[in-house]
N, C-alpha and C positions, 0 to 999 in steps of 0.2 A: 461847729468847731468844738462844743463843752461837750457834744455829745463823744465826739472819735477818742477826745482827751481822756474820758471815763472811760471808754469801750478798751482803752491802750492798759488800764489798770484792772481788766476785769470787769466793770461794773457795767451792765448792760453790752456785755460781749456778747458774742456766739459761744453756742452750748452746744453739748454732743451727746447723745443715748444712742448706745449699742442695744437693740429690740431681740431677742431672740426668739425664735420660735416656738424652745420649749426651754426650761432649764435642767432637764436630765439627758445624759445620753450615755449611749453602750458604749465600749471604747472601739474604735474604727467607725465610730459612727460620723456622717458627715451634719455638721453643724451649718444652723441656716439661719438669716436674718437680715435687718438693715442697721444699717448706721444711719443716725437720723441726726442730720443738722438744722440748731433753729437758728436763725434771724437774730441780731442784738438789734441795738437801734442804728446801728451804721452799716454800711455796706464795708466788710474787710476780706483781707486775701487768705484764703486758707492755703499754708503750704503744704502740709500733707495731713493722712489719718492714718495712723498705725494700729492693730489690735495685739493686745500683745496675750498671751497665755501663759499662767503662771499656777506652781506649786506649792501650795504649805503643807510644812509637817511640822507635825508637833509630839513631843516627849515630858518626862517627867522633868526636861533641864528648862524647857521655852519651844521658841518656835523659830524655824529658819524658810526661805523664802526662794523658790528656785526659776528660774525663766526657762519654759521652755522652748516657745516659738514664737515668732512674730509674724503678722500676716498684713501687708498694706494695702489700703482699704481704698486710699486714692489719693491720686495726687493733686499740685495748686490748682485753685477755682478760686470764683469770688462768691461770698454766699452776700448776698441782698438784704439789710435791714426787714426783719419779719419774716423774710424766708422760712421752708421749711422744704430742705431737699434729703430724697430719700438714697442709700447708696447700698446695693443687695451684698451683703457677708456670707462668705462660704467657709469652712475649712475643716478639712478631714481629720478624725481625732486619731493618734497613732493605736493601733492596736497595745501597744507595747506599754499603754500609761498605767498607773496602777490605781484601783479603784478606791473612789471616796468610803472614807469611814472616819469616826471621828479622830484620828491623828494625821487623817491627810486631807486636804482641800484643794478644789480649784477656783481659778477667778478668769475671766477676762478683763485685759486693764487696755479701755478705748483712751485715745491721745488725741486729741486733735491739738498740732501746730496752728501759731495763729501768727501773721507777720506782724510788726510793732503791737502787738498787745500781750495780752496774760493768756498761756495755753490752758485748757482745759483737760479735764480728763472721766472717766463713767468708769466704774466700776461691777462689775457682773458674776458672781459667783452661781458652779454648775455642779452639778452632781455628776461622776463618771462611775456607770457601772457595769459587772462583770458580764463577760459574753455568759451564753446561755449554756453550755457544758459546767461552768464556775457556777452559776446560778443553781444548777441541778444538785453538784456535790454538798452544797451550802444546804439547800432544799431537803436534800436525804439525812445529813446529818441532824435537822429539825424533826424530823419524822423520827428519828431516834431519840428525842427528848432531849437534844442540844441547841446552847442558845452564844451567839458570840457574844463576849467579855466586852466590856468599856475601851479594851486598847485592844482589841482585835484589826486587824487592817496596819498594825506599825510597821513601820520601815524599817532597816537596818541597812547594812555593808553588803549582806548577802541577796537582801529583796524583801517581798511584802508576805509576813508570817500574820495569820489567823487563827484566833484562838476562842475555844470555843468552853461551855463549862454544862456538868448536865442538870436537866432537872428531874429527871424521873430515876426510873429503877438502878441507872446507871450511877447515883450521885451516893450511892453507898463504896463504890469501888473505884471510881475515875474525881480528881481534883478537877483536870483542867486538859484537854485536847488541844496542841499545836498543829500547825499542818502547812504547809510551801506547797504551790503547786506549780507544775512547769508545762508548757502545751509542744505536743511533739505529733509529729504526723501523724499516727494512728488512733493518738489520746492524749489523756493527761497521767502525768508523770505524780506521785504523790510521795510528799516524804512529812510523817505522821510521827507525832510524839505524845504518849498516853501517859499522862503523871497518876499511876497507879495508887494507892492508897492501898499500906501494909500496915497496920496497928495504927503506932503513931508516927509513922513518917512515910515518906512516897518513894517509889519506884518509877523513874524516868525509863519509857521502855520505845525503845525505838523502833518506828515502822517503815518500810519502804515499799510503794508497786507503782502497779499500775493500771491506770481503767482506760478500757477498749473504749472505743466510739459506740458498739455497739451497749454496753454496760451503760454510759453515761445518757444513751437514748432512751434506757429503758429504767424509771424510777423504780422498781420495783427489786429489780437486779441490784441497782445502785444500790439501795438500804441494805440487801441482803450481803452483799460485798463487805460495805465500810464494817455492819454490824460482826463480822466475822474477823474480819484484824482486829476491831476492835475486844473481843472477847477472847483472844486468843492472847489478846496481850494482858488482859486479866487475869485469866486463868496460867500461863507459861511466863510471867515477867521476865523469869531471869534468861527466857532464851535469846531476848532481843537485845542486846545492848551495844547491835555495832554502829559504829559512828558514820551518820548521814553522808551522803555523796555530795548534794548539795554547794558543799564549799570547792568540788573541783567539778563541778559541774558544767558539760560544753557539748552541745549539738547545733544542727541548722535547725532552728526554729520555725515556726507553723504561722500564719496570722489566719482568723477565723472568717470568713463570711458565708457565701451560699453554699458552699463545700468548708466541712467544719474544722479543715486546717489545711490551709494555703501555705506554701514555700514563701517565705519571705525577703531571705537573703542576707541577714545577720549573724554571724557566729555566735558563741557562747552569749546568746540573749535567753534564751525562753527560761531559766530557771529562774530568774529576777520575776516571782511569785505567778510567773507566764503573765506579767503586764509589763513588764519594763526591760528595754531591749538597747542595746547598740548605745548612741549618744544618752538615752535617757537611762538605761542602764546602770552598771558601773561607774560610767563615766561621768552621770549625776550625780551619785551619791560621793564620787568621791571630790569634785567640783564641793559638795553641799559641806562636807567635812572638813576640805580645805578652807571655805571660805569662815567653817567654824575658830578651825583652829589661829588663823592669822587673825581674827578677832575677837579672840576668847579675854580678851580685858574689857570689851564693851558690852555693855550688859542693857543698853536704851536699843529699843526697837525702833526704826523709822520707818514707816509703811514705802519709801523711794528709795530705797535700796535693797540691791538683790540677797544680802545676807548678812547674817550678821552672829555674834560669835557665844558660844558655851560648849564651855569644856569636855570634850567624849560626849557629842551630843548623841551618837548610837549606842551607847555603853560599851558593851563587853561582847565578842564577837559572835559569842554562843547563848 
């Protein structure tokens, strides 16, 4: 009886680890593991497990906290003092998410309900990374003596911008390289911005194309490519300076697997940095905004709630 009484407070409850397989994965990749429940010292009812998968981003203002799915892992059972039952975990990452860097993270948040006692909960933070086209253009820009910035990878209104800064021969004439990228049926979509260096101040010069499938297969094409916008916009600054499509930007987007761009079925998705699409799109960010702005006087972070508030957490739209 002192035993269930304790077990109803927590203390010698049942306990839950979410195991995964690996903790990296590509986006669309299918995630795999168990939920693993131990034993307290009483026999109690479990009502449910939920896994739930969540986003942080973070800025120069703080950080805000996004939900983006939940997957149920199982429902009521009784787990047995000492117990140890295994439960297999699947679930398919969306193409559409945007990839880890350090201003964005993810976590899985395991729950297990407990009937009259104290719920428990595992926490699991994973790495999500760019399909292998994204991986390539990253690749060649490195081979060009580019390396991305500390807030490369940030979020905004528009999507997920990358920024990249040079180290070699290039760091006499380039500050700093932007770049959005969007995946569209034959390729990827690029919208590039070269902060040029004129004496002592810089020329913002604006680039827009596009790389074939065939280009993005072939590293060697790729370098020769990028290296060519990008010296053109050294050499010609002032001929570039029209403003990015980006912001009205809307096709049927692509999702990547064994054929390097699948039909999807989302409208104006793939520009949102070609990771974030549909509900996780727009409809995220402006969800993540809202929930800034209606609590921009609370300034305490609670790790159990899904957001919380500072001022123009994306700044300025450009």
């Amino acid at each position: 009886m002192f035993k269930k009484i304790l077990a109803s407070f927590g203390k010698g409850s049942a306990t839950v680890d979410l195991r995964l397989y690996t903790n990296s994965y590509q986006v669309g990749e299918n995630v795999q593991g168990d939920v693993v429940i131990f034993g307290g010292e009483v026999d109690q009812k479990i009502r449910s497990i939920d896994v739930g998968l969540f986003m942080e981003i973070r800025n120069e203002h703080g950080m805000a906290k996004h939900h983006i799915a939940t997957v149920p892992a199982s429902g009521p059972f009784i787990i047995h003092a000492h117990e140890e039952k295994y439960i297999p975990f699947h679930y398919q990452l969306p193409f559409t998410l945007p990839v880890s860097c350090p201003t964005v993270s993810f976590y899985f948040d395991t729950y297990l309900d407990i009937e009259g006692g104290a719920d428990k909960k595992d926490v699991d933070y994973v790495e999500i990374r760019p399909i292998p086209p994204i991986m390539n253009v990253f690749a060649a820009l490195e081979r060009l003596g580019f390396r991305q910035t500390s807030t490369s990878g940030k979020l905004d209104r528009f999507g997920q911008e990358f920024s990249f800064f040079p180290m070699s021969h290039f760091a006499q004439d380039i500050h700093e390289i932007e770049m959005r990228l969007a995946l569209e049926e034959q390729g990827i979509r690029v919208w590039m911005e070269v902060e040029v260096r004129q004496g002592y101040h810089e020329v913002e010069v604006k680039r827009e194309f596009f790389l074939t499938q065939e280009v993005l297969n072939d590293m060697s094409a790729l370098v020769n490519v990028l290296e060519r916008y990008i010296v053109e916009a050294i050499q010609q600054p002032g001929f570039y300076h029209q403003p990015h499509s980006y912001h009205t930007y809307s096709y049927e987007p692509y999702d990547y697997d064994e054929h390097p761009f699948r039909h999807h079925g989302n409208s104006a998705a793939g520009m949102i940095g070609g990771f974030v699409a549909g509900a996780l799109g727009g409809m995220l960010l402006d969800e993540v905004m809202e929930d800034l702005i209606h609590e921009d006087h609370d300034h305490d972070y609670d790790h159990d709630h899904d957001g919380f508030g500072f001022d123009d957490f994306f700044g300025d739209d450009e």
